[in-house]
N, C-alpha and C positions, 0 to 999 in steps of 0.2 A: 480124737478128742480135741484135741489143739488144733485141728486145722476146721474142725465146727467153732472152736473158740474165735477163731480168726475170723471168717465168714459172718461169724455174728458180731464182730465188735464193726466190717465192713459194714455190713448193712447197717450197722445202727450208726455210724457215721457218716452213710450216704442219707439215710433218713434225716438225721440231723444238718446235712449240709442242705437240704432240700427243704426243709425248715425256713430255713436260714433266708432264703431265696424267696419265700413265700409271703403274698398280701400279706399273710396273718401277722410274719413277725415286723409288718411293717405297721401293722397295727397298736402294738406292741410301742413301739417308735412314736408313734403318734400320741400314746399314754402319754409319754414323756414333755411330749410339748404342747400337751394340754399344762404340766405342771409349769413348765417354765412360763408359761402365760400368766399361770397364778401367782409368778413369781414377779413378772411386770404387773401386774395390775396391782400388786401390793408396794412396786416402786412407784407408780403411778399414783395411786393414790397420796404418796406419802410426799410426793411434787405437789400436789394438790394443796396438803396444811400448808407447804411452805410459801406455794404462793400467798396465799391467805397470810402468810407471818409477815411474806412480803410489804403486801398492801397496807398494812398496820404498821410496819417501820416508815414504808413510807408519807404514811399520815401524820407518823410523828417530825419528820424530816417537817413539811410543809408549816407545821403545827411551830415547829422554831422559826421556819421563814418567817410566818407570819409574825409572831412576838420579835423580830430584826427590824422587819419591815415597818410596823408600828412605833418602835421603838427612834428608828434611826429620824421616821416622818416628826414625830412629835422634840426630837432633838432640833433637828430642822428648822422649826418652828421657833421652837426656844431661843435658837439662835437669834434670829429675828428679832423677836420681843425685846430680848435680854440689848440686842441693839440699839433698836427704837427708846429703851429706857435712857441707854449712855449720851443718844443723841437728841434725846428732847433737851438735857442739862447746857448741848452747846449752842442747840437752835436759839433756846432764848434770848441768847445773847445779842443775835442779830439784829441789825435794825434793820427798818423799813425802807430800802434803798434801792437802786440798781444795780449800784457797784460790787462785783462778789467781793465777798469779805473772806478774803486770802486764807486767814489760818482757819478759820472754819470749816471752810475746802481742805485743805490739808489734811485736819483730823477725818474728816469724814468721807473724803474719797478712798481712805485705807481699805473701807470695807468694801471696794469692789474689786480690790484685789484678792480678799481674804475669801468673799463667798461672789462668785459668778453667777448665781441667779437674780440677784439684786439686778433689777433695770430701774430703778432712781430711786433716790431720796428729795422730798420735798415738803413742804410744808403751806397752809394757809390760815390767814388771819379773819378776823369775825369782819374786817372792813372787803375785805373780796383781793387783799394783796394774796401772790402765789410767789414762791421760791422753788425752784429746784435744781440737784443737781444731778445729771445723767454721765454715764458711761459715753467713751466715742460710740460702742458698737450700738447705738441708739442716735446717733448723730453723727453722719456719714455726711451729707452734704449741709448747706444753707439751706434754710426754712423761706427766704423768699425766692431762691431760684433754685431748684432744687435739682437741675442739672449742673450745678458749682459746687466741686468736690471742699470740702473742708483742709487745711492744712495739713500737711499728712502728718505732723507730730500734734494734732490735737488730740488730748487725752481725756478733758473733762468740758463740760459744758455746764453752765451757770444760764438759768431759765430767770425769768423773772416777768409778772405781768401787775402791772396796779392800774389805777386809778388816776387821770387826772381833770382834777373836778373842776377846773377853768374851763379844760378845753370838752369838757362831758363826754369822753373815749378813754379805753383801756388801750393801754399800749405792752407791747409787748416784746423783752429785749432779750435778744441769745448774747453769752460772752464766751467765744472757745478759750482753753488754758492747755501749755504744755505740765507738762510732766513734773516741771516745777512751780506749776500756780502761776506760769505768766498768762499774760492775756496777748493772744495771737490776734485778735479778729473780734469782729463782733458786729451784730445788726438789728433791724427795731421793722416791727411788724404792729400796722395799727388797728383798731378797731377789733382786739381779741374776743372774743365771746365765752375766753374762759369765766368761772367761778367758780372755787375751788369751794364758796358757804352749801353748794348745790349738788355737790359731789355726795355720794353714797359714804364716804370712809371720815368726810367732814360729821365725825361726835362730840361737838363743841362739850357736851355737860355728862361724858360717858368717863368715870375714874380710871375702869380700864381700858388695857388692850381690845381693841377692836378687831376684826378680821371679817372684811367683805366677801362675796361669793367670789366662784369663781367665776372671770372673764376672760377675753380674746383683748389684749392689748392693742391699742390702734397705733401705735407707734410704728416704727418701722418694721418691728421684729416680727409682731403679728403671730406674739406667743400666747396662751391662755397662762394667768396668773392671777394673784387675790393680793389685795393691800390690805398692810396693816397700820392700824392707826392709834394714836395717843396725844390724849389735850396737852397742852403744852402752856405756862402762864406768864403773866408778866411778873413787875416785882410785887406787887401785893397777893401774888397767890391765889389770883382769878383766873380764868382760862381765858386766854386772847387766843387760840387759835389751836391748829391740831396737826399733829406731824403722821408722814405717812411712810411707810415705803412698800416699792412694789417689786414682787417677788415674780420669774416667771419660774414656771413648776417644770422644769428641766430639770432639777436634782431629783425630784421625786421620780422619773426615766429611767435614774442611774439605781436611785436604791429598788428601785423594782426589779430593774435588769441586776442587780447583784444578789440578788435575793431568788434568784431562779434554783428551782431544786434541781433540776435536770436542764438540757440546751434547750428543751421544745414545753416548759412551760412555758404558761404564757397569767400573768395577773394583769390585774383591771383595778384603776381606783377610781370610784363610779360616785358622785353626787347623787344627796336623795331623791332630785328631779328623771337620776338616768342618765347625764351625761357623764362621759370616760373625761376623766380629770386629767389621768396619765395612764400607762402601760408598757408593755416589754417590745409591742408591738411599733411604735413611732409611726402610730396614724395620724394621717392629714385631715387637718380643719375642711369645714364642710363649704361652702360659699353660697351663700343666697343672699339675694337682694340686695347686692355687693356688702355686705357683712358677711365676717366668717365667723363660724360659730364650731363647738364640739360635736363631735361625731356621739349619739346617745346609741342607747343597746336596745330601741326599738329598729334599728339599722336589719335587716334579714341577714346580714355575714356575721351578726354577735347573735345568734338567736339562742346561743347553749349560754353564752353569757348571759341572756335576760333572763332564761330559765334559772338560773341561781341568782342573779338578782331577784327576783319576785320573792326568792326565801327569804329574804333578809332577816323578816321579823321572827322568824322560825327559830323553833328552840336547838333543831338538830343543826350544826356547823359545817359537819364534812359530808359527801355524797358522793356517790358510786354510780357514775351515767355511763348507759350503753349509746355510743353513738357508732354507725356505719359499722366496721369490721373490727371496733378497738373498744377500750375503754377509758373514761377520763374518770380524774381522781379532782373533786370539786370543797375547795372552802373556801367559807365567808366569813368574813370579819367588819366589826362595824368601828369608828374612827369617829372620834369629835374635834374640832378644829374650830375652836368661840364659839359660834353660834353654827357651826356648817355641822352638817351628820354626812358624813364619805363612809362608804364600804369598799372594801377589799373584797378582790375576788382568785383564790388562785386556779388555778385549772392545770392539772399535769396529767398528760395522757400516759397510759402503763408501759403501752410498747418499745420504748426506746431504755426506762431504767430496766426493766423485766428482760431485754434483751441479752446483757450481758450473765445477768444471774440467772437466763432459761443456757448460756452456754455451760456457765459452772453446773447448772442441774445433770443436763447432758451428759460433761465429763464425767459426773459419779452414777449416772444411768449407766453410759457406756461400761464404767470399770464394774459394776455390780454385774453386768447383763455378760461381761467377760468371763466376771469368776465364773457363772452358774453355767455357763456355755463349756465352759473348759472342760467342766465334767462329766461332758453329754454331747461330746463335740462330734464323735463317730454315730452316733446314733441320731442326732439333729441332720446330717448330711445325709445319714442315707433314707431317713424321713423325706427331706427336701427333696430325694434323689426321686423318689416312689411318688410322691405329690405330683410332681412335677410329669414324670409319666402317666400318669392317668390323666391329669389335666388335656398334656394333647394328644391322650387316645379318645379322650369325651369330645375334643376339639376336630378330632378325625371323625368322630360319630356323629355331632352335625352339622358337618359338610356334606356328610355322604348323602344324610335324611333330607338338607337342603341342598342337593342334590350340584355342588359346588366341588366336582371330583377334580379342578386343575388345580385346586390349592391343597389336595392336600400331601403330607408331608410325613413319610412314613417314619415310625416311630423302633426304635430297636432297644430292647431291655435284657438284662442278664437274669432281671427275675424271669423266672418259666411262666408264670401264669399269664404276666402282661404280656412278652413275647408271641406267645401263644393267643392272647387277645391282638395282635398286632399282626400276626399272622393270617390270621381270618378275616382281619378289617383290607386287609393288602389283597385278598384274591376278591373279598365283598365288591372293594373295587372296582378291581378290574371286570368283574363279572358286569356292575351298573354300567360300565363305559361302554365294554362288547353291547350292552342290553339296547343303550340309548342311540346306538348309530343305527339302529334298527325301528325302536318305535319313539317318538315324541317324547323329546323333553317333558313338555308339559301334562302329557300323561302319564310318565313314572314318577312326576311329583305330586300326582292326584292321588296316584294309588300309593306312593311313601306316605301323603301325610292324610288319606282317609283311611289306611290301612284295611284294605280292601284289596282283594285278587281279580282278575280281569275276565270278565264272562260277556258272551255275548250279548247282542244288545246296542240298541241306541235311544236316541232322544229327537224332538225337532227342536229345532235353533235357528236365531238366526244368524248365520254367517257373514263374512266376505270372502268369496272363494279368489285363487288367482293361480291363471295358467303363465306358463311363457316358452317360449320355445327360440330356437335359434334359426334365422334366416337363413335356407342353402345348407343344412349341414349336411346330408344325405352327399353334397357334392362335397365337401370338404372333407370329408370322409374319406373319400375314396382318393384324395390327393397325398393326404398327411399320412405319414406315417403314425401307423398305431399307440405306439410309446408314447410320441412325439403328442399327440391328438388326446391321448388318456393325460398328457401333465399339465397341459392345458387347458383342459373339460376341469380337471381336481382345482386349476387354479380360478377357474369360469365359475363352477358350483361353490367355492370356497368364500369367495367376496359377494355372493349371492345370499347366501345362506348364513352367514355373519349379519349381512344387513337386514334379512329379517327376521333373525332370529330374538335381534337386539330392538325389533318394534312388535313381539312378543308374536310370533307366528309359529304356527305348527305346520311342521314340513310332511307335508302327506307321503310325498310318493317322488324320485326321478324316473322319469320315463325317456331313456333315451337322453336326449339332448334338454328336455321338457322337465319343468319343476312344476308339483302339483303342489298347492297349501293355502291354508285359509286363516282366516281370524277370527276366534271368538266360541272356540271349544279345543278341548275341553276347558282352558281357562275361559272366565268371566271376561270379556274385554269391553264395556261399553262403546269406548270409540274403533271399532273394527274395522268401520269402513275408511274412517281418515286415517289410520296405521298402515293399513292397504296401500294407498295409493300414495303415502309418502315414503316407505317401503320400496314402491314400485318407481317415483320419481327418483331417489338416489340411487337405485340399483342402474337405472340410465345413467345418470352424472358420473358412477364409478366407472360405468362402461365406456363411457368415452372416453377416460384416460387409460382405462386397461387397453384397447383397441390400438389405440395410437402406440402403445408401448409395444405392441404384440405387431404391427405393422413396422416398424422401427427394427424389431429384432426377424423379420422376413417371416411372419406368419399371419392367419389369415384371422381378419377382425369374427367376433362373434357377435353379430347384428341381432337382437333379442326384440322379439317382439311379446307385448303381457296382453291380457285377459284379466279383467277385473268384474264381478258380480257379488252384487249383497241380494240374499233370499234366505228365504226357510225352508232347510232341506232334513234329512235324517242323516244323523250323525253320530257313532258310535264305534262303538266293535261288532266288526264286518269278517267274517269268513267259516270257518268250521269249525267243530270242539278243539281238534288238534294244532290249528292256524288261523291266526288274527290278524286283522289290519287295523288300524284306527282312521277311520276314512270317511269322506262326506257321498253321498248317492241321493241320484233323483235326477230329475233332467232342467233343474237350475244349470247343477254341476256341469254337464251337457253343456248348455248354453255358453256359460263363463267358455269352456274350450271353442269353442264357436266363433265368440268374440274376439277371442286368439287369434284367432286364424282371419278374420274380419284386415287387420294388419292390413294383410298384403295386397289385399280390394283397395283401402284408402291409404296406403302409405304412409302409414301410420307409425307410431312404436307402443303406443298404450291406448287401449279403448274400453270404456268403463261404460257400466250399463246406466241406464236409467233412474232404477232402483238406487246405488250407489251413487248416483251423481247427487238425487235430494239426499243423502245425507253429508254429502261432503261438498255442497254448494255453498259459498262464503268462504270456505277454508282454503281451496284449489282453485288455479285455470282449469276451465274447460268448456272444452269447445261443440255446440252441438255436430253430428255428421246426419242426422237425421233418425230413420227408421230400420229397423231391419224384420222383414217378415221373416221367420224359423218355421222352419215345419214342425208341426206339433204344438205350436202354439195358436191360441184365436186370435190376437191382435197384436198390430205389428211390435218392436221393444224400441224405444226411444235408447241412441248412443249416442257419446261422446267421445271428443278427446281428450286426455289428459293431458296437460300443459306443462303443469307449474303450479308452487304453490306460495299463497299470501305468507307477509311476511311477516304476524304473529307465528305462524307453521314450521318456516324455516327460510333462514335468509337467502339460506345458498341455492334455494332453489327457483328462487324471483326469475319473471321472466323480465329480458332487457326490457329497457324503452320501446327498442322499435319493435318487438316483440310484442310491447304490453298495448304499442297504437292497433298494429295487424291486429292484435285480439279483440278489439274494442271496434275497430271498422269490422271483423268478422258477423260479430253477434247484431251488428246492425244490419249486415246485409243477408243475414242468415232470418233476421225476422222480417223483411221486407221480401225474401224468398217464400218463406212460408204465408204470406198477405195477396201472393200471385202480384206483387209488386216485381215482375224480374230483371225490367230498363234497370231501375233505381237500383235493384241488388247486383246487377253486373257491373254496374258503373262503381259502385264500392268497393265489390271485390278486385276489378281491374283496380284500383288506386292502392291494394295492398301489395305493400313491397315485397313479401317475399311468398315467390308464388309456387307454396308445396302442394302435397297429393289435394289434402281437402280443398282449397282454394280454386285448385284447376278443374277440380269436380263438377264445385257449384257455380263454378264459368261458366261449364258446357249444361250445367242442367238447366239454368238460365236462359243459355243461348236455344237451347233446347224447345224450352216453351213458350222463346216471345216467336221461334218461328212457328210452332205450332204450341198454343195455349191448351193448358191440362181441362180433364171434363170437369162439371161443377163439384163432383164429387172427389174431387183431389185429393190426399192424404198427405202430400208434401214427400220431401225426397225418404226412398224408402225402396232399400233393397233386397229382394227374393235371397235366402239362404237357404240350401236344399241339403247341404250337404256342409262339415266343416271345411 
């Protein structure tokens, strides 16, 4: 009773471990990480609000730049104003002279230490008199010879141009001053053509502060900046003139660029014409017509700029543009300055602040996706373990189907079932490999993938059949030793049979020393014929260097000579219920070996029929050799030689130079042969330099008939085959 107790708790724990082992509990597993998916996708999701919470902080972030931004511009501003009021009280004082009037300067050059975008203060009367005073960094050298540097402790400059109505010319006088209001220097330029009554910012009868557009200052700086202006009176309290000064918009650079929410925004302060006033960017003025002018946002590099400029008037402020692979985060703000309407534009693309709060996301992805793991951590691995198995046993199954048996990579599992699937895929294998050294690649991937079994039977096709055989081997036979002969023939067949395998040919048959195969069944090949015979051209080229090697190491060259024919023959499975071949029949076939053997008549190493030459004329050399009467045929077959081929085809098979003259004096003396022209075609062939089989041929056939001329019925050269 206890030793049935034993026996049954074995069993039920080998059952159980066998279990265990099995797809199913691996199924089982795979429950599991369907759940933990639900587990990310609900962190996922929840990444999702927060980007969204993101984007909303960060509109608010922008949402203060912009209230800084306007804020600090319009402080700016005030500055200015609040100046122009302190300095209209001194200007009036002044009189109408040349001379600067010292403490005026004094008070009033203060402010260009205080604020740096001041480029002068100046003034004009209602008679066309002009005052002003400038900074050095606006007055670097002399106005009348402007390669004469200025004093180098010049600090201030005192302008001045009037009227002198004796002499009916405005003259016009610079006075340089150091640092403490002396006068360094000075000089007088005549026939000014200034007037300040004609200026834009001259508002003789305007109460208030004035503010011009903006322009490109022609001064040296050759900054864009806007003047402010204020009437200014005598002692009665009437306006005699109007005080200016001109700002360049270089602060508004600075409060842009400190106003960036991130490194890579980027804002635009945009006049209601379109032109960029200022930006984060420090874009260069434009130059036409020797005037520089602003860069506006019909420019095609601000085109996402124009696109939120054109909202201007729009009620919505902030927007969310998809550009390229990112997203940009857009608002506009609209700015009055006197009479001027400027918008603000900020632009801040997402990817660079999302960057670091997608790592923070991460880190709490990662520690959530750790806890849930933790729990399921043997069970996720041996999931993985089983996935991962099947993948490349699926990955074994189609190779095998795609018929790609060197790669593949046997697979070894402790589960029984896939072992066992892995098992069967290992002998399936080996069983395709044995299969395929026997019949055509290309026919167990017809019958793999039409899933079809092999019955007798063929079809007509048209082919490119092609023989070759080796020169002398019958003798070389009989010298080499056996071994010796077999590892050499494995190495002969092996560089043969790689290179046409790889211009998709079906290897029919070896016969002896001889390779039978054609192109264009059972695959589909429409170029059969040019695959053939460029197939057949490198399997020479490789044999030259094989040969040399093989004579090098004291054995004997294997001189190949090919057979090439295109026709329509039957083509199929060929033999008994019990034994197949997949093989071409007919007496094409026949012929191609024929041609073969043709070789050793013209001394030749490739000869291609007729039929194949028009389809591979253009693409190859080739040479005619004439005719060849076959028995069994009614009229004679037009042959050639195979050359070489053009070099769309393949480079490495070009015939040389002198190669490519011989071929070119050939085919003219070979058409002057056939015209019974044969003086003119022997005198040709004599001037071709290198005088092989075919050449020395149509010497003698030449010579042939100028001593005795052919009957009228001549057919041109053409020779009796009786036998191959």
């Amino acid at each position: 009773m206890i030793m049935n107790n034993s026996i049954e708790q074995k069993s039920i724990w080998s059952k159980l471990f066998k279990y265990i082992r099995s797809i199913k509990f691996g199924i089982v597993f795979g429950n599991v990480a369907i759940l933990l998916a639900t587990t990310l996708f609900v962190i996922l999701y929840s990444q999702k609000n927060n980007y969204d919470v993101l984007i909303q902080n960060t509109q608010n972030f922008m949402e203060i730049a912009k209230r800084n931004v306007l804020d600090n511009i319009n402080d700016e501003f005030k500055k200015v104003e609040t100046l122009l009021l302190m300095t209209s009280n001194v200007i009036e004082q002044i009189p109408e002279t040349y001379e600067p009037p010292i403490n005026a300067i004094k008070i009033i050059s203060s402010a260009f230490d205080s604020n740096k975008s001041i480029a002068s203060i100046f003034f004009g009367l209602s008679d066309d008199y002009f005052a002003a005073i400038l900074p050095k960094n606006d007055t670097q050298s002399y106005r009348k010879d402007t390669s004469k540097k200025l004093p180098r402790n010049t600090k201030i400059a005192w302008k001045v141009i009037n009227t002198i109505v004796e002499e009916n010319t405005r003259i016009e006088k610079w006075y340089y001053l150091d640092d403490k209001e002396e006068i360094l220097d000075s000089e007088e330029l005549e026939n000014a053509d200034f007037f300040p009554t004609k200026r834009p910012w001259f508002t003789l009868n305007n109460k208030n502060i004035f503010w011009t557009d903006v322009y490109v200052f022609t001064g040296s700086i050759k900054e864009p900046g806007v003047t402010a202006s204020f009437p200014i009176n005598n002692g009665d309290d009437k306006p005699k003139g109007v005080l200016a000064i001109d700002i360049t918009l270089s602060s508004l650079t600075d409060i842009l660029k400190n106003a960036k929410t991130i490194e890579t925004s980027q804002l635009y302060l945009i006049d209601d014409s379109g032109r960029i006033i200022s930006s984060t960017e420090n874009l260069a003025m434009v130059e036409k017509n020797n005037k520089f002018e602003l860069p506006t946002v019909n420019n095609q590099e601000f085109a996402i700029v124009k696109r939120i400029f054109d909202l201007k008037y729009s009620q919505e402020k902030s927007f969310y543009i998809e550009q390229d692979d990112h997203h940009i985060l857009a608002q506009i703000s609209n700015l009055k300055i006197g009479d001027m309407q400027w918008t603000l534009i900020n632009l801040t693309p997402d990817h660079e602040f999302l960057e670091s709060i997608q790592k923070l996301q991460m880190t709490t992805f990662l520690k959530c996706l750790l806890l849930v793991l933790g729990s399921a951590l043997i069970m996720f691995l041996f999931a993985r373990k089983v996935s991962s198995l099947i993948a490349r046993l699926s990955g074994n199954a189609q190779k095998i189907e795609n018929f790609e048996l060197e790669s593949i990579v046997p697979v070894k599992s402790s589960i029984v079932e896939l072992q066992q699937l892995s098992t069967s895929m290992d002998s399936m294998q080996r069983s395709m490999e044995s299969f395929s050294k026997y019949v055509p690649k290309d026919l167990v991937l017809k019958l793999l993938h039409d899933n079809t079994s092999i019955n007798l039977g063929g079809e007509q096709r048209e082919i490119s059949l092609f023989f070759s055989d080796i020169e002398g081997f019958t003798t070389v036979s009989e010298q080499v030793k056996p071994k010796e002969l077999l590892e050499q023939l494995t190495d002969y067949f092996t560089a043969l049979t790689d290179i046409m395998t790889k211009q998709h040919a079906t290897i029919d048959k070896f016969i002896g020393d001889s390779i039978m195969a054609f192109w264009g069944a059972p695959e589909f090949i429409p170029d059969h014929a040019q695959r053939v015979c460029h197939a057949a051209l490198q399997i020479q080229r490789i044999l030259n260097m094989k040969n040399s090697d093989w004579i090098n190491l004291g054995l004997f060259p294997f001189a190949t000579r090919i057979g090439i024919h295109t026709a329509t023959v039957l083509v199929g499975n060929i033999g008994s219920n019990s034994r197949l071949n997949y093989t071409a029949i007919g007496d094409d076939v026949n012929l191609c070996s024929r041609l073969e053997g043709l070789n050793k008549y013209y001394k030749t190493n490739i000869i291609i029929s007729g039929d194949t030459y028009a389809k591979v004329n253009g693409d190859f050399f080739a040479r005619p050799l004439g005719k060849v009467s076959v028995k069994g045929k009614s009229a004679a077959i037009p042959i050639y030689e195979l050359m070489g081929a053009f070099k769309h085809i393949d480079t490495a098979l070009l015939l040389s130079p002198q190669a490519t003259r011989d071929y070119e004096k050939y085919l003219v003396a070979f058409d002057y042969l056939e015209q019974k022209r044969f003086k003119s075609a022997l005198e040709i062939f004599e001037d071709i330099a290198i005088k092989d089989g075919p050449v020395t041929m149509m010497m003698d056939e030449c010579k042939k008939h100028i001593k005795k001329p052919p009957e009228d019925n001549w057919e041109g050269v053409v020779k009796h085959m009786d036998s191959k």
